[in-house]
N, C-alpha and C positions, 0 to 999 in steps of 0.2 A: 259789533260784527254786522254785516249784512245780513237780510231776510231772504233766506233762498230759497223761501217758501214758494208756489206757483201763483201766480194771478190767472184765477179763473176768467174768461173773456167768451162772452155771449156774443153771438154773431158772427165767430169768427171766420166764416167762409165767403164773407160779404166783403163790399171793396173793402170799409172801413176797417172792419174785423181785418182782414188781410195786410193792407199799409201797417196796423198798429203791430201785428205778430211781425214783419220787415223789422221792423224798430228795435221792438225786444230782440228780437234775435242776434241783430247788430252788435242790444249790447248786454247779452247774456243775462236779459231777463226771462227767468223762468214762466212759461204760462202753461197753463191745461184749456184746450181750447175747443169750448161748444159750439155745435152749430147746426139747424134743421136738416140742411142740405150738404152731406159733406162732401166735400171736394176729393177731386182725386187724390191718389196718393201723389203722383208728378203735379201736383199742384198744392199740397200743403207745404209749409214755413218751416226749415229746419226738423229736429224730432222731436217739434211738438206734439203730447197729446191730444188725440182728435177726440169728440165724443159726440155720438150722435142725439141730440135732446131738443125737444119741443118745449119752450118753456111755457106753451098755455096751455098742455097737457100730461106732460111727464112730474115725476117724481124722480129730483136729481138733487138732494138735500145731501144723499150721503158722496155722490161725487164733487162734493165744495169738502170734503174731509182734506184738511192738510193745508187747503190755500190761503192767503193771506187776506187774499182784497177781491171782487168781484168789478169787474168793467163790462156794461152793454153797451155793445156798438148796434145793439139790434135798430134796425130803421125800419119804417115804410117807404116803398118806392112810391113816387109820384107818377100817378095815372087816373084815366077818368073813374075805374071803380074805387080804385082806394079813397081819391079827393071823396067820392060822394062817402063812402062807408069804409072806412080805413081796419083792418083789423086791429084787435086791441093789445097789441104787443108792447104799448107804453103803457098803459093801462092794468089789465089783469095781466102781461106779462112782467112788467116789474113787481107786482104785490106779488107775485109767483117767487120770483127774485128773493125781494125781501124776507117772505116767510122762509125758502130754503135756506138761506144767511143767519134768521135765527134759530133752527136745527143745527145747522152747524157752528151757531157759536161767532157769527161771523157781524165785524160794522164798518165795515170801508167798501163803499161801494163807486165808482164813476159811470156815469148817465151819456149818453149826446141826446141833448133836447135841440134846441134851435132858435138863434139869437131874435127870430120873428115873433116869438111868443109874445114879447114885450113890444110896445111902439119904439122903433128903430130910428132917431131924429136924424141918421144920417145916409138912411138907404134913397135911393134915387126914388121921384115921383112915380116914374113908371111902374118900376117894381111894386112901393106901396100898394096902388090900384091894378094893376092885373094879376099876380102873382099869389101874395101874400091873403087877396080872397080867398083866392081857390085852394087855398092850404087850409082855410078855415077849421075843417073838421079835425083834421091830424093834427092841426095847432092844439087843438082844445082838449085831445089829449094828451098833447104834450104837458100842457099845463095842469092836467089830474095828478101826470108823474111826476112834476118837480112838488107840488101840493101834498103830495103823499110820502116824496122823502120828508119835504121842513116837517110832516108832522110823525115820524116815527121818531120813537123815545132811544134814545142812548146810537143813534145812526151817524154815521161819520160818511156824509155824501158831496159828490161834487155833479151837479148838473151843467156841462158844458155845454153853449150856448153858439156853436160854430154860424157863420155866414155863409152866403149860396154855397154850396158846397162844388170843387172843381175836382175831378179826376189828375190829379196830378201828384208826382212826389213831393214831398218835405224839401225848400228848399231852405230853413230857417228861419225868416223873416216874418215870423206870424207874431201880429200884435195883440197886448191881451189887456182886459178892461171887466170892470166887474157890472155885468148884466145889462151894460151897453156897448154895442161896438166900437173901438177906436174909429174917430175920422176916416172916411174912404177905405175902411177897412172892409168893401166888399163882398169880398170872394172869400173863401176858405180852401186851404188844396187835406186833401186827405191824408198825404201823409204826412202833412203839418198836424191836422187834427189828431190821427193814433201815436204821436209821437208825443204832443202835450197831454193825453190820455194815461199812458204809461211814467211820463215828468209827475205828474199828482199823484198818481197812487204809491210811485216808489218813493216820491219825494215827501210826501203829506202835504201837499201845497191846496190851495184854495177849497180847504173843508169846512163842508157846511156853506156853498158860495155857490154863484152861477155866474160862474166867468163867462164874457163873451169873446170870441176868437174871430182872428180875419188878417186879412192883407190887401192892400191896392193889387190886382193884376191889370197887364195890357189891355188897354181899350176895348181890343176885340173878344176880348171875354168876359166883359161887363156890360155888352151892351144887349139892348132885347132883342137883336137877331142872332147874338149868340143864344140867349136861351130857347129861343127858337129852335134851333140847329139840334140841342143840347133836348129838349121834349120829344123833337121828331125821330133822334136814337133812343128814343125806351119803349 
């Protein structure tokens, strides 16, 4: 029989968080959905549950009661305070995670870390050198938080590994590879990402892995006056 248990989903007021509850909801996936900042009511996902929790100060162990799996879409935006001092939401926000998961009894969990954490042999030069510096600090958390799943005991985790990330829906075509991006696989659209997010946890697919996700988009959204364009709206 199917699990029509809830997937817990941290973030979920955030684009990511949002595209991935579209998904579920599609296709009558159950979630209970956290998030610092909660959305309107004319702007939550179906009748999901909303709950409002701070994961690097609240005490929310006992509202993981019931659910199957946990998924953090939680991100840092890209900006000049964060690049310099990013808060620790990959960091003491995931051990927050984790310790709540084991009050409740809980070992499936899905991450978004970020395919840049590893040397990427197929991202564009430019990218490498202006970019992927300036990401430095929040990289280095990123990789506390995949470091601190491989070392929890009896954990069934998927650290997803997406490419630039693009505001767009799921159009299918996201290719996937384990901890290196496919060829020209770019960009990443978000609601490819929450839809291969909910594929792993319903499915069990790439546990204990760090798949990396992507797709070729049009020229004009891979190049660095797009990301230009793309810094100058945040």
């Amino acid at each position: 029989m199917p699990d029509t248990r809830p997937i817990a989903v941290f973030g979920a007021g955030g684009k990511a968080g949002t595209e991935l509850l579209k998904h579920a909801f599609g296709r009558d996936v159950p979630i209970r959905a956290f998030e610092h900042n909660l959305p309107e009511p004319s702007e939550r996902i179906g009748e999901f549950e909303y709950i409002d929790c701070d994961v690097l100060s609240d005490d929310f162990a006992q509202q993981l009661d019931g659910c199957r799996a946990v998924i953090s879409t939680l991100g840092v935006g890209f900006g000049p305070s964060n690049a310099i001092d990013p808060p620790p939401l990959y960091t003491e926000g995931t051990r927050n995670l984790l310790e709540a998961m084991k009050q409740a009894d809980m070992d499936r969990i899905a991450v978004i870390s970020a395919a840049f954490v590893a040397d990427q042999p197929s991202l564009p030069k430019w990218f490498k050198l202006t970019v992927v510096p300036a990401l430095h600090n929040i990289l280095e958390q990123m990789k506390e938080m995949e470091a601190s799943l491989e070392e929890a005991a009896n954990l069934e985790w998927t650290a997803v590994r997406p490419a630039w990330l693009i505001e767009k829906p799921a159009n299918g075509e996201l290719l996937v590879d384990e901890e290196h991006l496919p060829q020209e696989a770019f960009r990443c659209r978000i609601g490819d990402l929450g839809a291969f997010m909910v594929d792993c946890v319903k499915n069990e697919k790439h546990v204990r892995a760090k798949p990396a996700v992507g797709a070729p988009e049009d020229e004009k959204f891979e190049s660095p006056l797009a990301l230009g364009e793309e810094f100058v709206g945040l």
